[in-house]
N, C-alpha and C positions, 0 to 999 in steps of 0.2 A: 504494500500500500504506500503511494507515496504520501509522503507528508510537506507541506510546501515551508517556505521559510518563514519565520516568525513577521509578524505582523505588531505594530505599535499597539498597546492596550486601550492608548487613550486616542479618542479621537478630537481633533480641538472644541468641538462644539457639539455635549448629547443634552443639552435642559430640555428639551422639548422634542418629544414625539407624536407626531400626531397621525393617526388615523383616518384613511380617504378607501370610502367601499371600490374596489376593482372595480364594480361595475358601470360607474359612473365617472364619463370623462370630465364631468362638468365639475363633480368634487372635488379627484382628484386634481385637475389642472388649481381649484382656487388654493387647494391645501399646499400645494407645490408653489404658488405664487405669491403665499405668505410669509411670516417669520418664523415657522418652525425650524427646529436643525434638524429633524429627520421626521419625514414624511413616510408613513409607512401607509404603500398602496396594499390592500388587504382582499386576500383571497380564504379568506378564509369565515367567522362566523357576520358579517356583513353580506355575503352574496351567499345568496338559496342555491339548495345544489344543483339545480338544474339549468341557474344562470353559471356555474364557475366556467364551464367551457368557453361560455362567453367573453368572462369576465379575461379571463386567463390572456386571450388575443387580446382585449381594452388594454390592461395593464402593460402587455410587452410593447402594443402601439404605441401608447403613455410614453415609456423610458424610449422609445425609437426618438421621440417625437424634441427629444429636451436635452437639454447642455448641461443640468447641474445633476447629473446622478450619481454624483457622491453621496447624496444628500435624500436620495429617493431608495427608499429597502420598501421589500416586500412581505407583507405576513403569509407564509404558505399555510396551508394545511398539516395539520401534525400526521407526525410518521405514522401513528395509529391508525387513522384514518386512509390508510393505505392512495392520499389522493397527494404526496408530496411531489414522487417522480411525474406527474402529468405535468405541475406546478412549474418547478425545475425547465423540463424539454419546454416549454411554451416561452419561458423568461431571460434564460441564465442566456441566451446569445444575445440581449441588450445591455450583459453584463450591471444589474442595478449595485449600487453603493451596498446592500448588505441582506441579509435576510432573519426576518425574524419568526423563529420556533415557536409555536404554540405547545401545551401541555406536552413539555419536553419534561424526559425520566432520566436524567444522569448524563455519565458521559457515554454509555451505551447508544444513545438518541446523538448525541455530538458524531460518535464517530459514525455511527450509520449515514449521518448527514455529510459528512467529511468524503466520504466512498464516494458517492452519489455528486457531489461536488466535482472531486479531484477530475472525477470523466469529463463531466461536461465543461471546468475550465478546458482542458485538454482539446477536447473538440471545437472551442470557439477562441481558442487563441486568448483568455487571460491566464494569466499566471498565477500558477498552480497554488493552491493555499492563501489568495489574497483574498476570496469572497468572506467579510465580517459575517459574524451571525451576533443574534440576542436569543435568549433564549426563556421563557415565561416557563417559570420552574415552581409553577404551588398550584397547579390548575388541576390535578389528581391528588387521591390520598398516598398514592406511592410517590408522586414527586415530594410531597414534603419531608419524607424519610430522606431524601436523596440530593438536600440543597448543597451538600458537603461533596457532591460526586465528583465537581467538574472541578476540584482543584487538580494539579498535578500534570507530567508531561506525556500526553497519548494522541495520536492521529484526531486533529479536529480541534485539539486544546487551542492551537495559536491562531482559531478562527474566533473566537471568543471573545467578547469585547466589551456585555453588558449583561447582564439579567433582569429580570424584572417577576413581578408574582400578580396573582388576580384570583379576586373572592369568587365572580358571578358562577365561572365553572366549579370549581370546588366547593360551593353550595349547593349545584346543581349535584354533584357528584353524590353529597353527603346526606342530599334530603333534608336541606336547612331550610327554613322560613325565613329565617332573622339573620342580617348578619350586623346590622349593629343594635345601639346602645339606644336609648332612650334621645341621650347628649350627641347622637351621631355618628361619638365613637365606635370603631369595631369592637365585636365580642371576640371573646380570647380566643379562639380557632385563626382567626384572620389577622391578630396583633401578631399569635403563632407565624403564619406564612410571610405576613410581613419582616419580622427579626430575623427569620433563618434565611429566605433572601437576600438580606443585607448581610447577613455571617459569610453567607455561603459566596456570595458575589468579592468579599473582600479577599476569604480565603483564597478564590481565584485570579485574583488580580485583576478584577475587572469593576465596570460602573453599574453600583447599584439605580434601577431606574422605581422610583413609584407608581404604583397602580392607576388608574382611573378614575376619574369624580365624575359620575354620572350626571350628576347637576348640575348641567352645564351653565345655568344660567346664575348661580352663587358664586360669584366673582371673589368677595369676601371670603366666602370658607371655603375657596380652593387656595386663594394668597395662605389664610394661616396655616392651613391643608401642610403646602408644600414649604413654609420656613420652618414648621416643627420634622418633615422628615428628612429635609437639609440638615438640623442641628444634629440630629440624629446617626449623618452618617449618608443618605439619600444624596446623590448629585444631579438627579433630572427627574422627570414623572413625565406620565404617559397621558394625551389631552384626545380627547372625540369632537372637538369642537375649537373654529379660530380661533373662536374669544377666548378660549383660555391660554392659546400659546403665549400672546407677549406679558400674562398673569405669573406664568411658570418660569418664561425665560426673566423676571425682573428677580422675582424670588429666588433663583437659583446663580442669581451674577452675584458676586459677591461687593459688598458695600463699599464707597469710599473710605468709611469708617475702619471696616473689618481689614481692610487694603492696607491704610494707614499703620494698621496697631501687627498686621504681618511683617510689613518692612521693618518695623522697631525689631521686630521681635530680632527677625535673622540679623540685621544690624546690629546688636548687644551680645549674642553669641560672636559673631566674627569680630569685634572688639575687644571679646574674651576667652580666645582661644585655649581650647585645654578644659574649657568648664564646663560640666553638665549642669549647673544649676548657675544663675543669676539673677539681679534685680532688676526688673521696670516698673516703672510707676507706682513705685510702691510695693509693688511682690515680688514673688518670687516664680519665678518661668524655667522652665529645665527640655530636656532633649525633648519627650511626646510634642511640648507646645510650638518648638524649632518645628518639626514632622508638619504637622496643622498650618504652622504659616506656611510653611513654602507648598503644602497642597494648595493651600490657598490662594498662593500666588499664580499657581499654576494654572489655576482656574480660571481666575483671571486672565491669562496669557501672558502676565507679566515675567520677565528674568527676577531675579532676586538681585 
């Protein structure tokens, strides 16, 4: 099996995902003409199955049709659903910027997907191992056993680049009514899915992305939404709607403020080389907080 050559983990810009049904060129082109950073044209539970064949041509026509498909990934159908290789032969000769796994189980699902890959870069002239994937890792009850799967070095790992989790299937899965809180919040099956996403995405070196806000029209409790699973660790979330992307992309850039107190920071370690611990403004900052600024900064785009 080949395995193609490592690819960057980060990509400069994942705050915003957003979702355009295949079947709709009209969606797709406006989602695509937006400010999201990753436009995911979706094959997957947006078009009925009897439209996917359709949709399948719309989408590849899509990425024929556009100049920025770094920025354009595709949701296939999960491997389960034995509808991924149709997915694939209709898309991967427009070569789109990445593709995202639905109720993917481990890295079993990685490298199956990695096989199926490797051929068809081959056949259309990209380079082998460069197709990104994301992968939605809590939409079964066997994926949440298995957020821990995708750390480590195997065929398909260095296509890897993000993960993300989502309640609606794995409610469906479970036979839940409810899945949150009175207050909104999630009930602890889905706080569950959420943390081990975020465990399981960091163990792999990759970008944890947040789930969904159905409501689309709570501008307000998607902003707080996404700065509480920013602080948390979250570096982007997943939007169904425009309004929400420049919500997500404001909350996920990081503040002048936050900018500000990272350059001190790395700036007083390199003033005091040799020392894990020092003072700013009053306290005390050690290695973890050096780590945080300069993600930080990175996020930013900034050098240190």
């Amino acid at each position: 099996m080949t395995v193609g050559p490592a690819l960057p983990r980060q990509i400069a810009r994942m705050r915003s995902w957003l979702f355009a049904p295949g079947d709709s060129e009209r969606k797709m082109a406006k989602a695509a003409d937006g400010e999201a950073d990753i436009v995911l044209l979706d094959l997957e539970d947006s078009v009925l199955p009897e439209a996917k064949p359709a949709a399948r041509e719309a989408v590849a026509a899509f990425l024929a049709s556009r100049s920025d498909k770094a920025r354009l990934w595709v949701r296939v159908n999960p491997l389960s659903r034995g509808e991924t290789a149709a997915d694939l032969e209709a898309i991967m000769a427009q070569a789109p910027g990445g593709l995202f796994l639905p109720k993917a189980e481990g890295r079993a699902d990685m490298m199956t997907l990695d096989a199926m890959l490797t051929a068809l870069e081959q056949r259309h002239g990209i380079a082998p191992g460069t197709t990104r994937v994301a992968a939605l890792v809590t939409e079964t009850p066997r994926a949440m056993f298995l957020c821990g799967d995708y750390a480590g070095d195997y065929p398909g790992a260095q296509r890897l680049v993000a993960m993300s989790w989502g309640a609606e299937d794995l409610s469906s899965a479970l036979g839940a009514r409810v899945q949150h809180r009175p207050d909104g919040s999630y009930m602890p099956t889905y706080e569950l899915a959420r943390s081990l996403c975020l465990l399981g995405a960091v163990a792999a070196g990759v970008t944890p992305v947040e789930t969904v806000m159905p409501d689309f029209r709570d501008l307000d409790g998607l902003r707080e939404r996404a700065l509480m699973v920013r602080s948390q660790g979250y570096r982007g979330m997943l939007a169904i709607h425009p309004a929400q992307v420049p919500v997500i992309n404001a909350a996920f850039t990081p503040s002048e403020e936050e900018i500000e107190h990272a350059r001190a920071v790395v700036q007083v370690f390199a003033e005091n080389p040799g020392k894990g611990t020092v003072a700013l403004h009053g306290a005390m900052v050690d290695i973890p907080h050096l780590k945080l600024a300069r993600a930080l900064l990175a996020d930013a785009g900034l050098a240190e």
